[in-house]
N, C-alpha and C positions, 0 to 999 in steps of 0.2 A: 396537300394539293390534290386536286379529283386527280383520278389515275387518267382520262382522257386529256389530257392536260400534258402528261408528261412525255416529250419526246425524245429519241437521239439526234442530236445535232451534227451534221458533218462537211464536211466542205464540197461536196457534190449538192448537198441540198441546198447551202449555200446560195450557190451558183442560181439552182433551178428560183429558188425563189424572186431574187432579186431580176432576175430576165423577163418574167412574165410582165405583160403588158394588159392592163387596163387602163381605163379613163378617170383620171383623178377627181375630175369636177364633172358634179349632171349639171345637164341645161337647165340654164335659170331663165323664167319668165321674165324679162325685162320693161313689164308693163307699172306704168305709174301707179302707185297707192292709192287709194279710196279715197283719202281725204288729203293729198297732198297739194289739193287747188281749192279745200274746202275750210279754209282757216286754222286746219289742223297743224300745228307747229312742231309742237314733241321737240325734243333734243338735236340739235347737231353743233358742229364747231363753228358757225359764225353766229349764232345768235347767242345774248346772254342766258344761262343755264338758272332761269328763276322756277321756283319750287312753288306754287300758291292752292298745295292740294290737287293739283292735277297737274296732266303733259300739257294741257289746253293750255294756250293763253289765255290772261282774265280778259281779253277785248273780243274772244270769240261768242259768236250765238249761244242763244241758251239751248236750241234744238239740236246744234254741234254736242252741247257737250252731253248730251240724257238720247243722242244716239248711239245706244251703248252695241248694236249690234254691226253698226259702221267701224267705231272705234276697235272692238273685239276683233273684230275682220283684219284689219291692216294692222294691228299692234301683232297679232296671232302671224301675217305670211310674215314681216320681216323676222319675228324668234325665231319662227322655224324654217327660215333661209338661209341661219346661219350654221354653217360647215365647223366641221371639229376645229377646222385651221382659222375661225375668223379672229380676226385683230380684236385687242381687250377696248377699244374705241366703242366699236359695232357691238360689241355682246354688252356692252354697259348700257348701252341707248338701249337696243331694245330688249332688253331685260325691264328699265328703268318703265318705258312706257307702257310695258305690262304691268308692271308694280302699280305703276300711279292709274290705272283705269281700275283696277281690283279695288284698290285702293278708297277711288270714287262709287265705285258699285256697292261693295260692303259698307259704308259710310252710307248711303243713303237705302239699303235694303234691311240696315239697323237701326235708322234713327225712326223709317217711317211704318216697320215691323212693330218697336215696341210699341207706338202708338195704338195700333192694329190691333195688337193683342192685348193691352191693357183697357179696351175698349170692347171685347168682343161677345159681352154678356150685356153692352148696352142698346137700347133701341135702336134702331137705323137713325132717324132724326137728330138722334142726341150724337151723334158720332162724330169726329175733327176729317176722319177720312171711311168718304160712303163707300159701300160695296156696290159694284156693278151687274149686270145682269148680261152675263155671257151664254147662258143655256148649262144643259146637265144639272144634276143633284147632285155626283157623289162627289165634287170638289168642294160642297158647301158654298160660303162667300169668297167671294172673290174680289180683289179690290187691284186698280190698276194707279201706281204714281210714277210722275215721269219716265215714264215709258216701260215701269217693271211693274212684274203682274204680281199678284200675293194670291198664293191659294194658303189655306189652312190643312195639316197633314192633322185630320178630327174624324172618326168613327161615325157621321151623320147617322146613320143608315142601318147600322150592326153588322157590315158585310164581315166585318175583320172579328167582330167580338171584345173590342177595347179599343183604346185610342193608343196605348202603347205601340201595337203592330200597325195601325194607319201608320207613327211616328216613320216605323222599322219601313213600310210601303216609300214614304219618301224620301229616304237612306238609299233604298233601292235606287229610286228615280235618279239622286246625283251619279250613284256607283253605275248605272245605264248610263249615262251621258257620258262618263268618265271612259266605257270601254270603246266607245266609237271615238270618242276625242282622242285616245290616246294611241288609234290606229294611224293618225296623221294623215287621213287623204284628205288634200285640200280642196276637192270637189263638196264635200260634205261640210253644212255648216249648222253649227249646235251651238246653243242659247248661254250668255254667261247663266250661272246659277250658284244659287248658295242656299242652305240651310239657317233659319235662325232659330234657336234654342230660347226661351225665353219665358218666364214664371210656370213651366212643366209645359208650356206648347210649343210644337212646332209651326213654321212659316218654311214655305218652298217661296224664294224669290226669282222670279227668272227673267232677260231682258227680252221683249218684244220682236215679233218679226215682221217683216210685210207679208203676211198669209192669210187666208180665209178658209173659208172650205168650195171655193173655186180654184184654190192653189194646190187640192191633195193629189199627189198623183200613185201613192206609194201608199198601201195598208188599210187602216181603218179608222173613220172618226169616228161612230156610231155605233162602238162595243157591237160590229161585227154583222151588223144588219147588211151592210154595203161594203165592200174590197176591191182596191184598184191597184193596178201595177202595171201601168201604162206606158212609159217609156225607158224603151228599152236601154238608152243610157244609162237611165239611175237602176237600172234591176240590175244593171253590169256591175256598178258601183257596189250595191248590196252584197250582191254574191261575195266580189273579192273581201269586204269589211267581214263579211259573216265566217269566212275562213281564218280568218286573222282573230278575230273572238274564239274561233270554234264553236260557233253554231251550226244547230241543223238545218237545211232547208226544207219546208213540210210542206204538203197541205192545209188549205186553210178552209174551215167551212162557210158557206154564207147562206144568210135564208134572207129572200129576198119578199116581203108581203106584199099583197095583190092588193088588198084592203085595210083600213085601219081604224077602228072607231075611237074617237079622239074626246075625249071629258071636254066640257065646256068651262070648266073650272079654269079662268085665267092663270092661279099659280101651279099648273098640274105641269106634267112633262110627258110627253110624248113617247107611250110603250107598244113593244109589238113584242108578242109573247109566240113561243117561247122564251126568245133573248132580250128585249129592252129597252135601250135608253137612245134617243137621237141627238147631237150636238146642240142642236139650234146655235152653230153659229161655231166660232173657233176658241172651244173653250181649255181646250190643253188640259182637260180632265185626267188624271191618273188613269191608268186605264183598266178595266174591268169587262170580263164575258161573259158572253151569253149564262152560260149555266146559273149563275152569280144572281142576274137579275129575276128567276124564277123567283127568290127568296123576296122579292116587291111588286107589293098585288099591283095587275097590268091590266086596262082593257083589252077586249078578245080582239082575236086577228082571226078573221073569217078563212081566210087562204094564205099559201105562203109557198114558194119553192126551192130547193137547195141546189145550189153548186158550190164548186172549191174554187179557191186559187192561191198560186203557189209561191210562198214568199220565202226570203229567207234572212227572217225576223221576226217575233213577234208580231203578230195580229195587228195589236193598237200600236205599235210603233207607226206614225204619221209621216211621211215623207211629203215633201210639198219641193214645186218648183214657184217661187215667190213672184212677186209682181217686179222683181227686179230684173230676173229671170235666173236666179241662185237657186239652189240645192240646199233645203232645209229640212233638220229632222224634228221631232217632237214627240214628248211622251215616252220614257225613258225605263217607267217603271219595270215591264215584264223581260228587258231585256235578257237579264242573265236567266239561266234554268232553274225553274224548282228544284226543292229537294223532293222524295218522297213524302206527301203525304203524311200528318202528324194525326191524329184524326182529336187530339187532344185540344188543338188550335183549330178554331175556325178559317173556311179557305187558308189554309196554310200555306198552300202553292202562292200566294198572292203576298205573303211577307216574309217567308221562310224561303229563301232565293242559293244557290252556291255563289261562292266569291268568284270573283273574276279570274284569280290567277289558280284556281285548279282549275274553271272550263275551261281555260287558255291552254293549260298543259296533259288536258285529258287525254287518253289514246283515245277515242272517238267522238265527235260533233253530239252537242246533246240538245233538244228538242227546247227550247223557251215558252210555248204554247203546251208542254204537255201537262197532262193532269186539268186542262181547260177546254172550253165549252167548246170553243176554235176547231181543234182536233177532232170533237166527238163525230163518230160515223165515220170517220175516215179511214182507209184502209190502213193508214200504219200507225194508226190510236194506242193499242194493243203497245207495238215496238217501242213507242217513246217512252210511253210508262219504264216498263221494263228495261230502259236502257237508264232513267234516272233512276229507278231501284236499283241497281246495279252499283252505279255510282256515288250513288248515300253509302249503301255498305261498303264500298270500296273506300272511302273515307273513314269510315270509323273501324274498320277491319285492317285497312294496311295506311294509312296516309297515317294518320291519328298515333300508333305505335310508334311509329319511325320517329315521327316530329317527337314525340317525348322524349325519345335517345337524347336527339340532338338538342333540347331546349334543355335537360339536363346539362350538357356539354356547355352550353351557352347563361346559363344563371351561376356553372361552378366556377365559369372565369369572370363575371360579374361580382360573383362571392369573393373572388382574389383580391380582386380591384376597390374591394367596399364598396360596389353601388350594387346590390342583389335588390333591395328595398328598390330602387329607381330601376330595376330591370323592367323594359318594353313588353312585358307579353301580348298584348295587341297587336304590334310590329308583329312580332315571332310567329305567331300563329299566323296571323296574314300570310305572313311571304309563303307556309307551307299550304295557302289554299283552303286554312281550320277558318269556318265561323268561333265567334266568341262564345256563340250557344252550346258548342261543343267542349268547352273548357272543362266539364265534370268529366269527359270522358277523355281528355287530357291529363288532367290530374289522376285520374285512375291509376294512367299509365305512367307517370312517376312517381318514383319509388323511394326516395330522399323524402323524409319528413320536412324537412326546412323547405327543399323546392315545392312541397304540395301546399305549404303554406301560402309563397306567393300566387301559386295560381288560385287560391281559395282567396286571399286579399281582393284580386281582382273579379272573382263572382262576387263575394257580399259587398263592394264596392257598386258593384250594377247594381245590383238589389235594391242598399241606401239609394243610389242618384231616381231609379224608377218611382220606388216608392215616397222620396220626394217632391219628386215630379207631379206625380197624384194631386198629394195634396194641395199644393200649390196651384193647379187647376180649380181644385176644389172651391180656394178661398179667394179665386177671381171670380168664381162662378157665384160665389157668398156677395160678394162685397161689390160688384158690377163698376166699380170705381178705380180709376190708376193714383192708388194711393203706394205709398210705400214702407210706413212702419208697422202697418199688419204683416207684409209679407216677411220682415226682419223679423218681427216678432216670432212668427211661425217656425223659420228657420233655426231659429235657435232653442227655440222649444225642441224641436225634434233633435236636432246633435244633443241637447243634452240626453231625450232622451234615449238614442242610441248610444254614447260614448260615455254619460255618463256614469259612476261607479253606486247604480240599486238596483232592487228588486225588480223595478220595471223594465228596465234597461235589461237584466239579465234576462226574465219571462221574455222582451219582445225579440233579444235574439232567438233565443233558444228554441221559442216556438212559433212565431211568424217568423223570423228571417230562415230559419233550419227549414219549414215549409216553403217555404220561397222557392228559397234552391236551389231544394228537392226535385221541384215541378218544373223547375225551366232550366236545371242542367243538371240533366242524365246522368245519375251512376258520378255526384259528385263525393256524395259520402257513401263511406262504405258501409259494412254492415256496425260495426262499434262504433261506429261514428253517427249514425243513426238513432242507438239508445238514450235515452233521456239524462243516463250518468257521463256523457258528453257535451260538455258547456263550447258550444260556437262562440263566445265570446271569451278567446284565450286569454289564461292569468300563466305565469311563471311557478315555478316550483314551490316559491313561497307562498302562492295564493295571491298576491297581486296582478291585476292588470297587466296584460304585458303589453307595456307603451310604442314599443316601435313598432307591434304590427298592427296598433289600433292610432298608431301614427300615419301608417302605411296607407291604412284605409281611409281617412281622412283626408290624406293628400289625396289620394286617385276621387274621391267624390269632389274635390273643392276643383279640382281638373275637367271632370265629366261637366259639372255644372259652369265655371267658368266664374265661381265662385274668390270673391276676394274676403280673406280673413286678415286680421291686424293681425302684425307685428309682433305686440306683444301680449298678445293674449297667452294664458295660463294654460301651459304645454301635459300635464300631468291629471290623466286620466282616470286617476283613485279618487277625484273628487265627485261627489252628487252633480254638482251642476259647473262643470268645466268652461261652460260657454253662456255670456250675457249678451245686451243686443249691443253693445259697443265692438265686439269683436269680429262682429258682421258688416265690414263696412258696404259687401256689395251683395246681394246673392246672386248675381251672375248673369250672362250673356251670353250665349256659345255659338258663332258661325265656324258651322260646316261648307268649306268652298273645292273649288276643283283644283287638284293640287299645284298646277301650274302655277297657282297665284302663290302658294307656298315658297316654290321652291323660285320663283323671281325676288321676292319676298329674302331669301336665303340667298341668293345672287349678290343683292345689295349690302348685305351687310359684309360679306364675302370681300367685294371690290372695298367697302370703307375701312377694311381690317389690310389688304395692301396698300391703303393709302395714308395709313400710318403706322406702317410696322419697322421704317426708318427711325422717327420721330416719336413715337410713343408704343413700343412695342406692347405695354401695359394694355393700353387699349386696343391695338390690335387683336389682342388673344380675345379681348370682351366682344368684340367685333364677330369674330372665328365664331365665341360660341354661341352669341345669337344667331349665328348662320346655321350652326348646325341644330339649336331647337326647332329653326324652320322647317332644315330638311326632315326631321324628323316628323313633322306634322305632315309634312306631304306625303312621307312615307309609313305615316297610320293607315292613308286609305288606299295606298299605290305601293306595297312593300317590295316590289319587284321592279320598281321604273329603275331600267339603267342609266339615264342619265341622273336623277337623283341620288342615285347610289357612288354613281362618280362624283357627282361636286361635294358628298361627304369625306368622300376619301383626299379627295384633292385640300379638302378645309381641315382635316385632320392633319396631313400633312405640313399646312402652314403653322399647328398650334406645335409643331415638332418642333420646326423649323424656329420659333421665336424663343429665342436665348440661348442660342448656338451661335459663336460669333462668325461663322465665316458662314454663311446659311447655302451658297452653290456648292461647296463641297464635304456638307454635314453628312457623317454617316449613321445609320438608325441602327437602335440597336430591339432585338425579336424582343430583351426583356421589357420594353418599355410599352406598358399599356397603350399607351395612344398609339403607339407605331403596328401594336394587333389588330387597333379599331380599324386604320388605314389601310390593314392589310385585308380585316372583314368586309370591308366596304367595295375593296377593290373587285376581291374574287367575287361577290356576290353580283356589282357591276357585268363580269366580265360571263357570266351563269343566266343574267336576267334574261336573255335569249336565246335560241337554238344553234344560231350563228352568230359565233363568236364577231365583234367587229373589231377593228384596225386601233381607233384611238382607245377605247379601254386599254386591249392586250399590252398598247404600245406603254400605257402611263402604270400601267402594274410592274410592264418588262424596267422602266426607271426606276419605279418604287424598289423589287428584288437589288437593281446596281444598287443603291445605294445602303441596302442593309448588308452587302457584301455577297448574295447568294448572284452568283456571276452565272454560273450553268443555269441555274431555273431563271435567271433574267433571260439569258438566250435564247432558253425554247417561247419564250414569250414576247423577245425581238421578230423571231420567223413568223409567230402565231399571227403578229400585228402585217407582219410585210404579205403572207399569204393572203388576207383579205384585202391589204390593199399595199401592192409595190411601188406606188408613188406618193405613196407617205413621207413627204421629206425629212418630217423630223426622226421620225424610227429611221429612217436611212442612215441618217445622220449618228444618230447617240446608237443603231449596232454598230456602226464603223469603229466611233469609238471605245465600243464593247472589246471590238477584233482587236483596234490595235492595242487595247491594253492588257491583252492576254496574246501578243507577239504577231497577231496575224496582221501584220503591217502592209502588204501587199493586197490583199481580200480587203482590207479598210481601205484602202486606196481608190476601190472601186465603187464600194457604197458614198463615200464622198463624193466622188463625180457624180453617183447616181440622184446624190440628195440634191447637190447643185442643179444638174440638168432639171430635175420639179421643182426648184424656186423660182426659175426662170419665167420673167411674166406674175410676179405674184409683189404687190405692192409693200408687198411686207415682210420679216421672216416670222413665221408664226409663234405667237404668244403662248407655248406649251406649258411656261410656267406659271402661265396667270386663268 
């Protein structure tokens, strides 16, 4: 237990705790729903509960239901209206109606993506769905269906140097959207979106807003030519969102031209040089600066003048107040900070980003505009730099050692459990704030041969999924046609020849994949690891293959791609050709979404695992652990949201809980693996932020009663009642802490106290559900 954590309990503190006065409940808005007059139905207890792919009923408009940012609105205040204490009624619906809008969004940003992309080497004419003309170059095409936009995450241009880091640019864009979404001010409203993966391309899908470029009032649409930051409401907004990120607030530059000579060339775009590119229009372009557009020959600008203005966000970050009159943001890409400068990669700063949860936990605000054109001339140009160099090596000098201790710690009780092979290092590394890029100098720093293997699984795993990706570009680019037994074919040409047991197989690890690796994660081999009498494709002592870590790798690529293999395909790796096209039934699909939809997603199957763990406890556990493959997808891209980290613990707890016959008064025992996972989940819960809150502490302080640790339950009864003393249930279950360690008098008080806050409360709260 972290030493902050541990305190003396005594009956004076007792007292002091339980006296203090706060307000149990904030004011709730008691304004009607968006669509509660608009045919929107969703869930309650008088109507029948019919399922037909959506919350919608089938007799509602077709405009009701492809307004996905109406839906997104009202489905998003009730989830997040609801209080630790709400009844399992209210957390089912809207859980339920967030599930089923995801649900409808991913459904139609996959059916009408593959199309998209299986199509996108063919002429405009020939195409099922056209692309539109929104303005800008660097989004490429752009196609718009029932109300979602499709841009292509594609290198048009060469700004990036490959189409891999465009892909990495719009990873950025959701992981931007994700840190303002998951500041929770309800003033600010940000677009559903999702990634789609699909024959080695990417698709950014996003839902539609009511905006233009009469609506910007916030940032820049014109890479920088033009900056507004107009009303002083939403700059209030900014400020507080930008402290909860830990952003810096800068300077920002603008060159504003006098003149502009414009090509006559109908398909030309609109440059002013130094910087660039104009919207023509609201095209939600990834966003790109000044410096950037040098690199694309521009008509002259006769004149031009500079001033600043001072945001705090990114440049291209777009704020608009909508024709609704809402608060919307857009353009997502540059929010989090560069690293420093790679000079190996082109504009680096524009796909080589830090993760969210070290700038969140940085000791200083770091600059998201530095190392960009935005900044240049500005007086504190200089300091931004230098405060992300700072911070890159702070990462690889002390973040990066630590975590190796502790992922050590974390893979050797993985290894107890036999699941080391299915250990998360993705997860791992997330939650400490590591890019995956930095896994060479990960592995550096662990010093177990077996642990450096898995984090070596998971680099030549990227490697295979990239350089699969390639090609499969490639042979869309070949064949302009959405056929599908070329691409099976392809697929399995290549596993064989990676997994396969020849000559080729061994050359193309040993010498393209060993170079691979090399150049894109740092200091992954060391020096005899390096030399040519080192085979990257491990065999065993005997000289065979050694199958469970080229088992390993295999599974993590059939993962990255989203890839379905049969069944019974021929598991044993010594053969030439391991894999024919029978054994590829799918090559894959992969959406990236915002992980809320995950962990609704993990809600549901949650509530169906209580709803038959009377009745079929069998299925309830199957239930449990598709709950918890969700949360864990949610927690790929969010490894630090405390509420995810709680409904795993909570779901752990339940798979404790099934085949104990008396389940209210089961006690846990520390030897039992699941009862550690519930206990990792809890503390890491109760860690994910600075200030401790009420309902974690309170549901960890249960979890300790019930494994017998009575004293560390206690200081985590008070931890819960300090933040908040009208917690009824922590009032309640320390009372019964007190009186079952004789303080029957002191329990006598916390009862009354817990009653007095049920009082007025429709319900007693659902702590166990």
């Amino acid at each position: 237990m972290p030493t902050f954590l541990n305190r003396e309990t005594t009956k004076d503190v007792r007292k002091y705790y339980y006296k203090r006065n706060f307000d149990l409940y904030l004011n709730q808005d008691t304004k009607d729903d968006d669509l509660s007059h608009s045919g929107y139905s969703g869930y309650s207890s008088h109507q029948p509960k019919i399922y037909v792919g959506s919350n919608v009923g089938i007799d509602n408009p077709h405009h009701i239901l492809s307004d996905w940012n109406r839906r997104f609105r009202t489905c998003l205040r009730r989830y997040r209206r609801l209080l630790p204490t709400a009844n399992l009624k209210d957390r089912i619906e809207a859980n339920l109606n967030l599930m089923h809008l995801s649900q409808d969004f991913i459904h139609a940003a996959t059916t009408y993506g593959k199309i998209i992309i299986s199509e996108v080497h063919l002429p405009n004419k020939e195409k099922n769905i056209k692309p539109v003309s929104l303005g800008g170059i660097i989004g490429g095409q752009k196609y718009i269906v029932h109300n979602i936009l499709f841009k292509f995450a594609m290198d048009y241009h060469g700004l990036f140097g490959n189409d891999y880091a465009a892909a990495k640019v719009a990873g950025n864009e959701l992981r931007g959207l994700m840190s303002y979404f998951n500041c929770g001010v309800e003033e600010l409203n940000v677009p559903l979106m999702c990634l789609v993966d699909y024959r080695g391309f990417r698709l950014i899908a996003m839902s539609l807003f009511p905006v233009d470029d009469s609506t910007l009032i916030y940032g820049s649409c014109d890479a920088g030519r033009s900056m507004v930051s107009k009303v002083s409401e939403f700059n209030d907004i900014m400020q507080k969102v930008a402290e909860r990120i830990n952003l810096k607030s800068h300077d920002c530059r603008v060159t504003k031209p006098k003149k502009i000579m414009v090509p006559n060339d109908e398909n030309s775009i609109l440059f002013t040089k130094p910087f660039g590119l104009t919207s023509n229009g609201s095209s939600n372009d990834m966003a790109y600066d000044h410096s950037i557009y040098d690199q694309v020959i521009a008509p002259d600008v006769t004149e031009y003048f500079e001033e600043t203005e001072f945001l705090h966000s990114p440049a291209d970050l777009e704020g608009h107040q909508g024709k609704d009159g809402r608060f919307y943001l857009l353009d997502f890409s540059r929010v989090l900070p560069p690293e420093k400068m790679d000079p190996r990669f082109k504009n680096s700063h524009l796909s080589r980003v830090l993760r969210p949860e070290f700038v969140r936990n940085h000791y200083k605000p770091l600059c998201p505009d530095a190392f960009s054109g935005f900044v240049k001339n500005t007086p504190h140009e200089e300091e931004h730099k230098q405060e992300i160099e700072e911070a890159t090596l702070y990462i690889k000098e002390v973040i990066i050692p630590e975590a190796a201790k502790e992922l050590t710690k974390l893979m050797q009780d993985a290894k107890v459990l036999g699941d080391l092979y299915r250990f998360r290092i993705t997860e791992a590394v997330h939650s400490y704030g590591i890019n995956c890029r930095h896994l060479g100098f990960v592995r550096k720093h662990v010093t177990n041969w077996e642990f450096k293997k898995i984090v070596l699984i998971e680099i030549i795993a990227r490697a295979i999924k990239n350089n699969l990706r390639f090609r499969l570009r490639e042979k869309v680019k070949q064949l302009k046609l959405p056929l599908e037994e070329p691409y099976i074919r392809l697929v399995a040409d290549y596993l064989n020849m990676v997994f396969g047991n020849t000559k080729q197989s061994d050359d193309y690890w040993d010498i393209h994949l060993k170079q691979d690796i090399m150049f894109n994660w740092e200091d992954v081999l060391n020096e005899e690891e390096q030399q040519e009498t080192f085979h990257l494709k491990l065999r065993n002592e005997d000289g065979e293959l050694d199958n469970g870590f080229l088992e390993a790798v295999l599974e993590r690529v059939r993962r990255m791609m989203g890839m379905t293999l049969s069944t019974l395909r021929n598991t044993d790796f010594n053969l030439d050709t391991p894999f024919d096209d029978t054994d590829i039934e799918n090559i894959g699909l992969r959406v990236k979404h915002m992980n809320i939809i995950s962990h609704a997603q993990g809600y549901f199957y949650h509530v169906k695992g209580l709803a038959n763990r009377v009745e079929n406890p069998e299925a309830a556990t199957q239930f449990y652990q598709a709950a918890i493959e969700k949360y864990q997808e949610a927690l790929d891209s969010d490894p630090n949201n405390k509420e995810i980290l709680l409904s795993m613990a909570l779901t752990w707890i339940l798979i404790i809980e099934e085949g104990q016959q008396q389940v209210e008064n089961a006690q846990f025992s520390r030897d039992d693996p699941k009862v550690q996972k519930a206990e990792e989940y809890s503390l890491r819960a109760i860690q994910a932020e600075p200030q401790y809150d009420s309902f974690s502490a309170f549901r960890y302080a249960q979890f300790l009663e019930r494994c017998g640790r009575l004293d560390c339950a206690e200081d985590f009864y008070l931890m819960a009642l300090e933040a908040d003393p009208h917690n009824a249930g922590c009032l309640y279950g320390y009372g019964m802490l007190l009186s079952s360690k004789g303080f029957h008098d002191e329990a006598e008080q916390f009862f009354l106290q817990a009653s007095k806050n049920t009082v007025g409360l429709s319900h007693w709260p659902d702590y166990y559900h």
